[in-house]
Residue frames as a rotation matrix with the C-alpha (Angstrom) as fourth column:
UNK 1
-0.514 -0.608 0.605 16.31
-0.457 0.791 0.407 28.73
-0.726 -0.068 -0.685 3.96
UNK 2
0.108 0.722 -0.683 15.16
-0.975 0.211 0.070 27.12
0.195 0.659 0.727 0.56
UNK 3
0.592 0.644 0.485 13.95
-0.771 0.628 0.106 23.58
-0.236 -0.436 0.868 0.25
UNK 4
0.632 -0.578 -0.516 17.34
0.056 0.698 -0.714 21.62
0.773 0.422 0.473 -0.52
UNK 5
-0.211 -0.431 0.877 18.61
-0.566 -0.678 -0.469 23.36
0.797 -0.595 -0.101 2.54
UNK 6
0.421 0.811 0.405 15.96
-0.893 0.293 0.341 22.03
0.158 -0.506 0.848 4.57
UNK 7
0.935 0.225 -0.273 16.40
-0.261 0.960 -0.103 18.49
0.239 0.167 0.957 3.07
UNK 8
-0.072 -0.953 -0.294 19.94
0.215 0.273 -0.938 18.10
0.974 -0.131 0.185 3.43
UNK 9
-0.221 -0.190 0.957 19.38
-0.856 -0.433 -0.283 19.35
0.468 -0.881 -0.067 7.22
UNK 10
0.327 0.822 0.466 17.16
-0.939 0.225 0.262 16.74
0.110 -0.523 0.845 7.92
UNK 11
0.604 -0.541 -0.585 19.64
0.027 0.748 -0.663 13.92
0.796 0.385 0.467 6.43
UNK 12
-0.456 -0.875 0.163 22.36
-0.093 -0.135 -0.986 15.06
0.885 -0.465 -0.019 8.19
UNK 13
-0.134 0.314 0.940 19.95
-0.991 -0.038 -0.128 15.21
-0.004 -0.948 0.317 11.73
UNK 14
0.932 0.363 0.020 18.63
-0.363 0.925 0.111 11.45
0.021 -0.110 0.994 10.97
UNK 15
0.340 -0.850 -0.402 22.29
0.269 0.498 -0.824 10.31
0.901 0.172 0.398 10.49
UNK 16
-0.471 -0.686 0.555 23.61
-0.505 -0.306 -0.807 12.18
0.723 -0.660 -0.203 13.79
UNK 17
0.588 0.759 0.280 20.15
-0.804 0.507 0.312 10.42
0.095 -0.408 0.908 15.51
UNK 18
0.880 0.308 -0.362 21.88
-0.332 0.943 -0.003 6.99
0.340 0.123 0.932 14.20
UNK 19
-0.237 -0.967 -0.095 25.43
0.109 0.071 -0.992 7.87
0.965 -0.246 0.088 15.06
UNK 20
-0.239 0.139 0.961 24.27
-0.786 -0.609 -0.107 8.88
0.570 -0.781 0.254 18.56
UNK 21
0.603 0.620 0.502 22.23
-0.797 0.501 0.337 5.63
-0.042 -0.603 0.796 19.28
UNK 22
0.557 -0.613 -0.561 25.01
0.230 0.763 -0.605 3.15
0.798 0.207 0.566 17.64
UNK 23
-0.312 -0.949 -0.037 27.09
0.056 0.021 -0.998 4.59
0.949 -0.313 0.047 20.39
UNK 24
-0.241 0.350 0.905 24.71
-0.971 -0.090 -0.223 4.73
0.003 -0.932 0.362 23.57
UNK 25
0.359 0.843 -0.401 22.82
-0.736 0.520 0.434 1.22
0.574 0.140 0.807 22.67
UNK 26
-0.475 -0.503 -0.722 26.15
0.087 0.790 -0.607 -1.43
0.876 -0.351 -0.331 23.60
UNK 27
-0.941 0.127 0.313 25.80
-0.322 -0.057 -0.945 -0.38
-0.102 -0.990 0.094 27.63
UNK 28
-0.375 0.878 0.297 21.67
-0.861 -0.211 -0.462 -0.89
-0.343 -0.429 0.836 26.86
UNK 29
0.436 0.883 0.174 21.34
-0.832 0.470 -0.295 -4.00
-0.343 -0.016 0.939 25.28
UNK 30
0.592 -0.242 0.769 22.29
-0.378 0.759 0.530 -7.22
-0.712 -0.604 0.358 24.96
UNK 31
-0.449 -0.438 0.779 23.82
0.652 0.436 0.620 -8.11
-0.611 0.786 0.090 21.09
UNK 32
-0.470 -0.092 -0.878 23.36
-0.653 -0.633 0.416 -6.45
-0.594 0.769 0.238 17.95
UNK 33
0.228 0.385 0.894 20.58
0.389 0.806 -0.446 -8.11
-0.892 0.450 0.034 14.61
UNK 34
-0.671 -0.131 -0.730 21.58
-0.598 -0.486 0.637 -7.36
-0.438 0.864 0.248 11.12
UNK 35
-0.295 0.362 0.884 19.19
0.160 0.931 -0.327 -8.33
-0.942 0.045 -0.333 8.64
UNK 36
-0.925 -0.278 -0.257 18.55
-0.186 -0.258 0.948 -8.49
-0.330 0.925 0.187 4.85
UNK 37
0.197 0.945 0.259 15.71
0.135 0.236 -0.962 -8.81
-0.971 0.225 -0.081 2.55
UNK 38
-0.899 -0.373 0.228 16.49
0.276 -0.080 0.958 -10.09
-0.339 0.924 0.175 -1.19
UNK 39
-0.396 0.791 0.466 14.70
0.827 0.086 0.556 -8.77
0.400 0.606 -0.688 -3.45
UNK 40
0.461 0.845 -0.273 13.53
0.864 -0.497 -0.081 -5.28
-0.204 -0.199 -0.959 -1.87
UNK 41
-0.066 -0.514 0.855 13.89
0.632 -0.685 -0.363 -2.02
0.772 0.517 0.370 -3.10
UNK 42
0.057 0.522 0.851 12.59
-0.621 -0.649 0.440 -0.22
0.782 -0.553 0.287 -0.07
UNK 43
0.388 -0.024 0.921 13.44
-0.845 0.390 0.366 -1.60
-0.368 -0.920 0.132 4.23
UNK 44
0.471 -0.386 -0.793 16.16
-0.500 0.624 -0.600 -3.89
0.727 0.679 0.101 2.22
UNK 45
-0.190 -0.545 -0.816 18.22
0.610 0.586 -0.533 -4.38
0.769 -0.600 0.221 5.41
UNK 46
0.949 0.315 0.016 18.26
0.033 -0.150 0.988 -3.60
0.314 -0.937 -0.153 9.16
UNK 47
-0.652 -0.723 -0.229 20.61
0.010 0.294 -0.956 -2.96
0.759 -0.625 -0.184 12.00
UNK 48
0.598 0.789 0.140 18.43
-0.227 0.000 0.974 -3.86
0.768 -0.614 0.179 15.22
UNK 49
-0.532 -0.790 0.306 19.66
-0.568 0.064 -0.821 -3.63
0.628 -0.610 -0.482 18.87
UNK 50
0.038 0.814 -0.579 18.54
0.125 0.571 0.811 -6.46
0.991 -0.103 -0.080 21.22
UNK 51
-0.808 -0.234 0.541 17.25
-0.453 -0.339 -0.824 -5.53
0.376 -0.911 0.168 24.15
UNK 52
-0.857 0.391 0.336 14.91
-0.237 0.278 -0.931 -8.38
-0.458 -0.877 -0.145 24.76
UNK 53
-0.390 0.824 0.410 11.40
0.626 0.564 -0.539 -8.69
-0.676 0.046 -0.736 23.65
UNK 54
0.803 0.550 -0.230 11.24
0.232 -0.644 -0.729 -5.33
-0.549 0.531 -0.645 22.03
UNK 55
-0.536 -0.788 0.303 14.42
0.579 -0.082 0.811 -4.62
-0.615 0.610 0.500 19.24
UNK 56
0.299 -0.118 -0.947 14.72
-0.306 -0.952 0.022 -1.20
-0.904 0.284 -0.321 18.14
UNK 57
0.197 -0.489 0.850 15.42
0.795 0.587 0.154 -1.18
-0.574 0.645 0.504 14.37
UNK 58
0.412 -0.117 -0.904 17.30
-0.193 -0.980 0.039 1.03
-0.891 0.159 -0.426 11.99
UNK 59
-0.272 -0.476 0.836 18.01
0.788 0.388 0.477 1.15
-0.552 0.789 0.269 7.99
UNK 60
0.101 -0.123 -0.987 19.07
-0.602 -0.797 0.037 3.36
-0.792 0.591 -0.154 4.78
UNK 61
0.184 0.296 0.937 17.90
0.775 0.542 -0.324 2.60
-0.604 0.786 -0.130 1.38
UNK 62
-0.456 -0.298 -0.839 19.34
-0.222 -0.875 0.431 4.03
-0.862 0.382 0.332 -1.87
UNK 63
0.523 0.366 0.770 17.75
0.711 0.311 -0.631 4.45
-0.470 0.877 -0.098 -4.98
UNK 64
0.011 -0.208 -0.978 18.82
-0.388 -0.902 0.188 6.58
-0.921 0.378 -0.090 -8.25
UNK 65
0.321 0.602 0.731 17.91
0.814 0.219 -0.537 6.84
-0.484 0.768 -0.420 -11.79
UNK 66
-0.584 -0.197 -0.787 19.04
-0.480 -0.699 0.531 8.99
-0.655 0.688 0.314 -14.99
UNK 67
0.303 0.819 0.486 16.73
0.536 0.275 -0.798 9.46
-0.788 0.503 -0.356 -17.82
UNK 68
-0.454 -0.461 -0.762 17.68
-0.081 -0.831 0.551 10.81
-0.887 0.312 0.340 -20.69
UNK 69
0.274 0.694 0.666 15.10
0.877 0.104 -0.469 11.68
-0.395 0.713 -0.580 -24.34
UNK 70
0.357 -0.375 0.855 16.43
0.692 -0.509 -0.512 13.64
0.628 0.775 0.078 -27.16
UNK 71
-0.035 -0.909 0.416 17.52
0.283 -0.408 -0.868 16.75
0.959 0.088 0.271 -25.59
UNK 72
0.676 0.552 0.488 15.69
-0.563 -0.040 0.825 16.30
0.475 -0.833 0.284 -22.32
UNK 73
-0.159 -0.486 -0.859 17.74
0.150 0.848 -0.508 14.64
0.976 -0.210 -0.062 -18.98
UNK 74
0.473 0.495 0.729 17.05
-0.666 -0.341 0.663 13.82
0.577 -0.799 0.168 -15.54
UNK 75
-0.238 -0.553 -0.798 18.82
0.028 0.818 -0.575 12.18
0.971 -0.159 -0.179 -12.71
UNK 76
0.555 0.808 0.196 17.54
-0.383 0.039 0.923 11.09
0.738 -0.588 0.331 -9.26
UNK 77
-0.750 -0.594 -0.290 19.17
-0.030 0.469 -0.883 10.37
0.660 -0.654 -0.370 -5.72
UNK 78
0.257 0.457 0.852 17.31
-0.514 -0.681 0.521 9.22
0.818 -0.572 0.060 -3.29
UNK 79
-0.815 -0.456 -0.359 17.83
0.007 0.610 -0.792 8.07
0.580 -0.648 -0.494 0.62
UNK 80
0.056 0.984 -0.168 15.30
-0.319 0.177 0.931 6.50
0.946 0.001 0.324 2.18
UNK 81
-0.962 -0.270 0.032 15.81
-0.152 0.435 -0.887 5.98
0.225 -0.859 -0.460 6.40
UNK 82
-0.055 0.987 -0.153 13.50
-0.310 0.128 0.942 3.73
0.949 0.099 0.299 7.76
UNK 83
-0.740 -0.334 0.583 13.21
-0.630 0.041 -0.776 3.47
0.235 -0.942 -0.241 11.90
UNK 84
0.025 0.956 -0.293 11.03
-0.664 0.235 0.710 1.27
0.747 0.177 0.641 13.91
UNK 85
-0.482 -0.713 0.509 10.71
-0.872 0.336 -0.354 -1.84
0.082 -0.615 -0.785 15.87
UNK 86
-0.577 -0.259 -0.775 10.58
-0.467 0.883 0.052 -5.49
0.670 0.392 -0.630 16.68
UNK 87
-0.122 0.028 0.992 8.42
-0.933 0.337 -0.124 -7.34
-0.338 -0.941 -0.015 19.22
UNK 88
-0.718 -0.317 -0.619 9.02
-0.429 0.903 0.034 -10.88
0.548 0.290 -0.785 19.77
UNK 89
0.380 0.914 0.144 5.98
-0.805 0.250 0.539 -12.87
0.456 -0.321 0.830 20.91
UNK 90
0.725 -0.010 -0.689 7.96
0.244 0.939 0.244 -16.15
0.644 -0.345 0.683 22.11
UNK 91
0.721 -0.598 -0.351 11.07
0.353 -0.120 0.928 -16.70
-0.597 -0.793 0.125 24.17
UNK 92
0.150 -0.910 -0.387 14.84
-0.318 -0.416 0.852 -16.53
-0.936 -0.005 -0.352 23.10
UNK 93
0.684 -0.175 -0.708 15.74
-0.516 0.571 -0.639 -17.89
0.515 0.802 0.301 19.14
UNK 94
0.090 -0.688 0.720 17.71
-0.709 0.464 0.532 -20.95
-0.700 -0.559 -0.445 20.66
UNK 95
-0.793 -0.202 -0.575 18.33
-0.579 0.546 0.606 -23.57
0.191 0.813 -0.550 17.81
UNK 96
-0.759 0.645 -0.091 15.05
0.596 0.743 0.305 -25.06
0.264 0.177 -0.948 16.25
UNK 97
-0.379 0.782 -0.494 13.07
0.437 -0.320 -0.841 -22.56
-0.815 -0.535 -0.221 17.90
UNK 98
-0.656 0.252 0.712 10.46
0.547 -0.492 0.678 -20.41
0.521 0.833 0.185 15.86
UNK 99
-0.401 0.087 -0.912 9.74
0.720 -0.585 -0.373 -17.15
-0.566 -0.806 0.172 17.40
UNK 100
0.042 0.477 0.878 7.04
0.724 -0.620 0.302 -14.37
0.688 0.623 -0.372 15.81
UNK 101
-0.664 -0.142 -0.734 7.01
0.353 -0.925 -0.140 -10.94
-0.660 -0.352 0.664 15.86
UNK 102
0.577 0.816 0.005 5.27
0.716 -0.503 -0.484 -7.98
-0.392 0.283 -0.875 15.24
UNK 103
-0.429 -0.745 -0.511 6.76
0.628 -0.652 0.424 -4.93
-0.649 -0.139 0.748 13.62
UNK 104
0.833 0.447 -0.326 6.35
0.332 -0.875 -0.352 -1.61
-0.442 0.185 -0.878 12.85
UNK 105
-0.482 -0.874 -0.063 8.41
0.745 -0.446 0.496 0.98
-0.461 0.192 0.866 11.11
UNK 106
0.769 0.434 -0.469 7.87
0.071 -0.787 -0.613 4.61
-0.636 0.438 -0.636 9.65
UNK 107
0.029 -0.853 0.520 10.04
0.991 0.091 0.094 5.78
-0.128 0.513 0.849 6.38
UNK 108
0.698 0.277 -0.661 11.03
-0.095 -0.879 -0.468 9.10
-0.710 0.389 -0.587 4.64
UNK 109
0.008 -0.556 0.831 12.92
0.980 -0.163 -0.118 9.66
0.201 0.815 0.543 1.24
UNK 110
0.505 0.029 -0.863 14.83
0.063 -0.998 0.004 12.44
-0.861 -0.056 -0.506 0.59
UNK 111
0.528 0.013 0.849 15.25
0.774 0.405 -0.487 12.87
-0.351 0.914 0.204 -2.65
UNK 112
0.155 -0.615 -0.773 17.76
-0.087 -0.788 0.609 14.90
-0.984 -0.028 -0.176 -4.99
UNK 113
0.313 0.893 0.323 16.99
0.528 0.119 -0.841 16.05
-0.789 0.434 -0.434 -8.19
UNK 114
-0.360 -0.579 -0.731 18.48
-0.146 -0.739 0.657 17.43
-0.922 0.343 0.181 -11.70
UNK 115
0.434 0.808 0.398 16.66
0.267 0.307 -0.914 18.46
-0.860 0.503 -0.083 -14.84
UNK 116
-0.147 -0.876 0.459 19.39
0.968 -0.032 0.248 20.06
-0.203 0.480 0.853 -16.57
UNK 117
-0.809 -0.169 0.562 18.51
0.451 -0.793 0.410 22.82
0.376 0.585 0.718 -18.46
UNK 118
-0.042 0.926 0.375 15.05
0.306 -0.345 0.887 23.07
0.951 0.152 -0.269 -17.18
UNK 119
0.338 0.677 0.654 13.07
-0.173 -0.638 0.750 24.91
0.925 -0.367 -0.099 -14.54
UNK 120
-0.901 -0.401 0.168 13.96
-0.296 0.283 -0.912 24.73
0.318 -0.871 -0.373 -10.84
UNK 121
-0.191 0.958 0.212 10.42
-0.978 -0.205 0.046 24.81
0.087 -0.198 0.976 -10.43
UNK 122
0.572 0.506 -0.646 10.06
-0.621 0.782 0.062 21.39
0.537 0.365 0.761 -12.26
UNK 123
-0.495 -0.592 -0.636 13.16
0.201 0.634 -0.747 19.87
0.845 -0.498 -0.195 -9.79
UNK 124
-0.660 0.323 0.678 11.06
-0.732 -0.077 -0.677 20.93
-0.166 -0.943 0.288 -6.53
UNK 125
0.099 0.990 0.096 8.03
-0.981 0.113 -0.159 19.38
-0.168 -0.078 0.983 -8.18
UNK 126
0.461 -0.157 -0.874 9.56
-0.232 0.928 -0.290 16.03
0.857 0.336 0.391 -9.16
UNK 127
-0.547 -0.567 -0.617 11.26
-0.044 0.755 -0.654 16.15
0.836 -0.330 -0.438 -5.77
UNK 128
-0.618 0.397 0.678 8.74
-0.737 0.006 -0.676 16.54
-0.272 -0.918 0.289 -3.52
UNK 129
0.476 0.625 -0.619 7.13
-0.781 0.623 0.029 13.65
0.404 0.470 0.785 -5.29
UNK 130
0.340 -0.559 -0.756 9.94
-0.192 0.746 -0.638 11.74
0.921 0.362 0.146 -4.63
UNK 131
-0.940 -0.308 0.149 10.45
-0.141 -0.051 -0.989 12.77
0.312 -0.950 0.004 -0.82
UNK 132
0.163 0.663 -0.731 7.48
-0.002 0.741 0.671 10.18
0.987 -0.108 0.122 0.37
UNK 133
-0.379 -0.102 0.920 6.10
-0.925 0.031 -0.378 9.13
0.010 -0.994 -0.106 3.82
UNK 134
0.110 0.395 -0.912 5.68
-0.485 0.822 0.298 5.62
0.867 0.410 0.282 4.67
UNK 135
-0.184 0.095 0.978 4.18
-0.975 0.107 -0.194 3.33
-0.123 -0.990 0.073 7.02
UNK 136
0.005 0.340 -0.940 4.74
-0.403 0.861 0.309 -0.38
0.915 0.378 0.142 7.37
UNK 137
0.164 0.123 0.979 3.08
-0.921 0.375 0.107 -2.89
-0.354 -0.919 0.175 9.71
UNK 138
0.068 -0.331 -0.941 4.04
-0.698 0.658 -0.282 -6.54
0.713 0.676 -0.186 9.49
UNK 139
0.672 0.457 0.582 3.44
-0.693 0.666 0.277 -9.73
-0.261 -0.590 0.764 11.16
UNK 140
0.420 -0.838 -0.348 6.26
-0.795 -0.155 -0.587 -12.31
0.438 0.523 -0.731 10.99
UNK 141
0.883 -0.142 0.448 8.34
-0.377 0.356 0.855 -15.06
-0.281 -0.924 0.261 12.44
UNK 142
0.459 -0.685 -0.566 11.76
-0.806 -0.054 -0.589 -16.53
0.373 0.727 -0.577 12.36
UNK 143
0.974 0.143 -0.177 13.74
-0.109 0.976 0.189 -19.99
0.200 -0.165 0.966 12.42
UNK 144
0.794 -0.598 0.107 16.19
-0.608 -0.786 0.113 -20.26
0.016 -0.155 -0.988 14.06
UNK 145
0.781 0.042 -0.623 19.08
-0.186 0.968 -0.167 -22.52
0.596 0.246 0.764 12.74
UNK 146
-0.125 -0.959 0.255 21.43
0.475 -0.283 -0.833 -20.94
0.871 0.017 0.490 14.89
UNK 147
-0.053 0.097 -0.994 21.89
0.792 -0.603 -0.101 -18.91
-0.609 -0.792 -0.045 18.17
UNK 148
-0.687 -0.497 -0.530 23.37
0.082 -0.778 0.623 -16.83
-0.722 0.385 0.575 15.88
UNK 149
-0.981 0.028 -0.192 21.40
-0.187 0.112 0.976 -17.24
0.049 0.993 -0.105 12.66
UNK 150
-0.429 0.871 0.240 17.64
0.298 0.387 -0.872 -17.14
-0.853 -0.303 -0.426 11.79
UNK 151
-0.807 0.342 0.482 15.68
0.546 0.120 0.829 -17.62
0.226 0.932 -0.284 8.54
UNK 152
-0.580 0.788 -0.206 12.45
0.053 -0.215 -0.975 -15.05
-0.813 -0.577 0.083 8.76
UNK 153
-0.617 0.495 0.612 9.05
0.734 0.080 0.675 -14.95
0.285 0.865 -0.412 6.56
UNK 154
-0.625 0.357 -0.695 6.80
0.361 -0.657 -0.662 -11.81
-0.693 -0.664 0.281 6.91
UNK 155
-0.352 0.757 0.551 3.61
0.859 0.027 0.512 -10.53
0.372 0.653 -0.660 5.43
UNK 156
-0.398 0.240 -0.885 2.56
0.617 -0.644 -0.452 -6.83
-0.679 -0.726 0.108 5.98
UNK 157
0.496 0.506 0.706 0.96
0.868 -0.308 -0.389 -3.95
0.020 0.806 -0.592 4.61
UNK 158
-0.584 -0.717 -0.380 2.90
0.693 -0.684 0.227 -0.81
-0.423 -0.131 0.897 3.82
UNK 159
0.645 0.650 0.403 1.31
0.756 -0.620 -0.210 3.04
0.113 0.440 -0.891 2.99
UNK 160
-0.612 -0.678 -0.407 3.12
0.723 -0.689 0.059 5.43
-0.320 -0.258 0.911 1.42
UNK 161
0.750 0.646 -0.140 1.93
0.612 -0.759 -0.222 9.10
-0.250 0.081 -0.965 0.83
UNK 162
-0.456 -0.708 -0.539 3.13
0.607 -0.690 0.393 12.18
-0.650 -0.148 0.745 -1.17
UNK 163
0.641 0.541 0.545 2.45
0.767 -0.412 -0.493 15.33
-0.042 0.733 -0.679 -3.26
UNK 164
-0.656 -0.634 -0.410 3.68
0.408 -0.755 0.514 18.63
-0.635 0.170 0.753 -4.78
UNK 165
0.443 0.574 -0.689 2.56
0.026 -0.776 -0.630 21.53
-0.896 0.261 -0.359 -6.16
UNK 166
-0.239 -0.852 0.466 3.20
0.785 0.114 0.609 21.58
-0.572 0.511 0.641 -10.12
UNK 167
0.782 0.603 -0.161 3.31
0.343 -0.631 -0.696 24.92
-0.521 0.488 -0.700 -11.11
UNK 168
-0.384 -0.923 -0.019 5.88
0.211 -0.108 0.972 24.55
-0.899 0.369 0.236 -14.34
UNK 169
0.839 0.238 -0.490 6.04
-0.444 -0.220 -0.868 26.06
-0.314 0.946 -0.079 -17.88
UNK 170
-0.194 -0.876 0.441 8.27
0.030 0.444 0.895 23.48
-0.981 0.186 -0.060 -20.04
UNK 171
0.213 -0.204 -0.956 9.52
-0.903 -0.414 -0.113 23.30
-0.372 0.887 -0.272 -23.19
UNK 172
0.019 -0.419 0.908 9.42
-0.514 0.775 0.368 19.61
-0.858 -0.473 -0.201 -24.03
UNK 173
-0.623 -0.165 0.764 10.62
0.742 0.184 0.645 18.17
-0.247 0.969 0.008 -27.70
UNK 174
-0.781 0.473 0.408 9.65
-0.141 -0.770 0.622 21.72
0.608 0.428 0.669 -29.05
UNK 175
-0.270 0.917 -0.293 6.23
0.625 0.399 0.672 21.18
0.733 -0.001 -0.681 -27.16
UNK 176
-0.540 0.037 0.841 5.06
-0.474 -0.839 -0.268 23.77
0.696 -0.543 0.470 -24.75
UNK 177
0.139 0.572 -0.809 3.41
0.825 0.384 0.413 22.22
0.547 -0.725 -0.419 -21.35
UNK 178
-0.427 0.253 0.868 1.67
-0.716 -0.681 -0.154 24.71
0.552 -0.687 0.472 -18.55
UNK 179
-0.362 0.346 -0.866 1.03
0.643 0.765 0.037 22.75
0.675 -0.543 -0.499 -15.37
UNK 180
-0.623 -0.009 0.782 -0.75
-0.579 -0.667 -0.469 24.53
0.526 -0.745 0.410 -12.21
UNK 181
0.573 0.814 0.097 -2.30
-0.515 0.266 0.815 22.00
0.637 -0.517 0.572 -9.56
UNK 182
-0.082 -0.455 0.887 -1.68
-0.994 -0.032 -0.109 20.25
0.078 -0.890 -0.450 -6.77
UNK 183
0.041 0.098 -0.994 -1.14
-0.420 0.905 0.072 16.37
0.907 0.415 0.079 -7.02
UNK 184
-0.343 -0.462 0.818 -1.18
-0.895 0.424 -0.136 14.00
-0.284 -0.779 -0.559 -4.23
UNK 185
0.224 0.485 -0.845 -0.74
-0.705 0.680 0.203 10.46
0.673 0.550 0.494 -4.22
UNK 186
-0.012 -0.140 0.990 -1.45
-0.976 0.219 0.019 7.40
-0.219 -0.966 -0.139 -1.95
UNK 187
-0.007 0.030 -1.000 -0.20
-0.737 0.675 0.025 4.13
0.675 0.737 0.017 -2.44
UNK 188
0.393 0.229 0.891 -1.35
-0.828 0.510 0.234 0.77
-0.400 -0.830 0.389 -0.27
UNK 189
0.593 0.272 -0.758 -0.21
-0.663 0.699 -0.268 -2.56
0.457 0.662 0.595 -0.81
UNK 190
0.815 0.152 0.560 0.56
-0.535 0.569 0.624 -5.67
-0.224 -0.808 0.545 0.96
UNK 191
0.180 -0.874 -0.452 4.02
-0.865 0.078 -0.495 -7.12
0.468 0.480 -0.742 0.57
UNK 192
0.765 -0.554 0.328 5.88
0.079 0.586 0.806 -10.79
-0.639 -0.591 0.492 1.78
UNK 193
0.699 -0.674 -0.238 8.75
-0.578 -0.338 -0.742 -11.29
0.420 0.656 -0.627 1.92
UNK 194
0.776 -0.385 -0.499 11.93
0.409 0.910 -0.065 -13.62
0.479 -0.153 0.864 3.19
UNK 195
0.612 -0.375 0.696 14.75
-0.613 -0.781 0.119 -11.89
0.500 -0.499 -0.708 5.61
UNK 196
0.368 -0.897 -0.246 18.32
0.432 0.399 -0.809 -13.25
0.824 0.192 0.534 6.43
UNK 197
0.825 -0.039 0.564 18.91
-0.442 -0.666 0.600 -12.15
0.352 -0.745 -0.567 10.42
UNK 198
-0.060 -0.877 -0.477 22.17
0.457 0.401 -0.794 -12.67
0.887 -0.266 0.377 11.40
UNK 199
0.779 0.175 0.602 22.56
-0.373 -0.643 0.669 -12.05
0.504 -0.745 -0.436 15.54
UNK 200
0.173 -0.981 -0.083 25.54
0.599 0.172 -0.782 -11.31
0.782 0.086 0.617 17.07
């Protein structure tokens, strides 16, 4: 089984994961949270089931990108599910209230990858760059102007992690390049941010 095989398995298992729970959760919990975040490229929105003090959450981020230099092109898909959960530290969000939480959440990107003409070699190595692990923690609360409706602010720190082997011979603007090592890279960095929670 080669490694696009794989990746597409693994999509297709996280989606059946989320079809599965969207259809067991109603009977377990009380209402349903959607929520946004302008402005993020990465855990843009949520679907969260309430079930109380703790609220499962679930979201899919897309990115994608084409590059294209003299006779060189590249184009990028990726999807990015990110799972996790809510805990609420106060009571219910009743109007006026302001209720903090903790949360957690883990990501993965899978990523999909064309160089045109070039190497397969150099699409594995640009996508396993691009197929990242990530871990955010985050500290938080929301107003609530609404039963229904609550304004949140949150401040957390988020760590992703990847690498790939690049062992490619390219041919770039006439230029020969020989790569052979093993990159990895870890990025940290604290993020706020502002989140639109609609509950329903």
């Amino acid at each position: 089984m080669n490694r696009k095989t794989v990746k597409a398995s693994l999509f297709v298992a996280v989606l059946g994961l989320a079809v599965l729970l969207s259809s067991t959760m109603p009977a377990l919990c009380g209402g349903w949270i959607f929520g946004v975040r302008p402005g993020s490229t990465v855990e843009s929105a949520f679907f969260g089931a309430d079930m109380g003090t703790v609220t499962p959450i679930v979201g899919l981020d897309f990115l994608g990108v084409s590059v294209s230099v003299e006779d060189a092109d590249l184009s990028a898909s990726m999807f990015i599910p990110h799972f996790g959960a809510r805990v609420y530290l106060g009571g219910p969000g009743t109007t006026g209230a302001v209720v903090p939480y903790l949360q957690g959440t883990v990501m993965k990107s899978f990523a999909s990858i064309d160089v045109g003409d070039e190497s397969t070699e150099l699409e594995d190595a640009i996508g396993d760059l691009l197929s990242f692990y990530g871990i955010t923690l985050a500290f938080g609360a929301e107003y609530f102007f609404a039963e229904s409706f609550s304004l949140g602010g949150e401040y957390g720190l988020r760590y992703i992690k990847t690498s790939a082997d690049l062992n490619v011979d390219l041919d770039i603007l006439d230029e020969p390049i020989s790569m052979d090592s093993n990159l990895e890279i870890a990025y940290r960095a604290s993020y706020a941010g502002v989140s639109l929670n609609f509950h329903f």
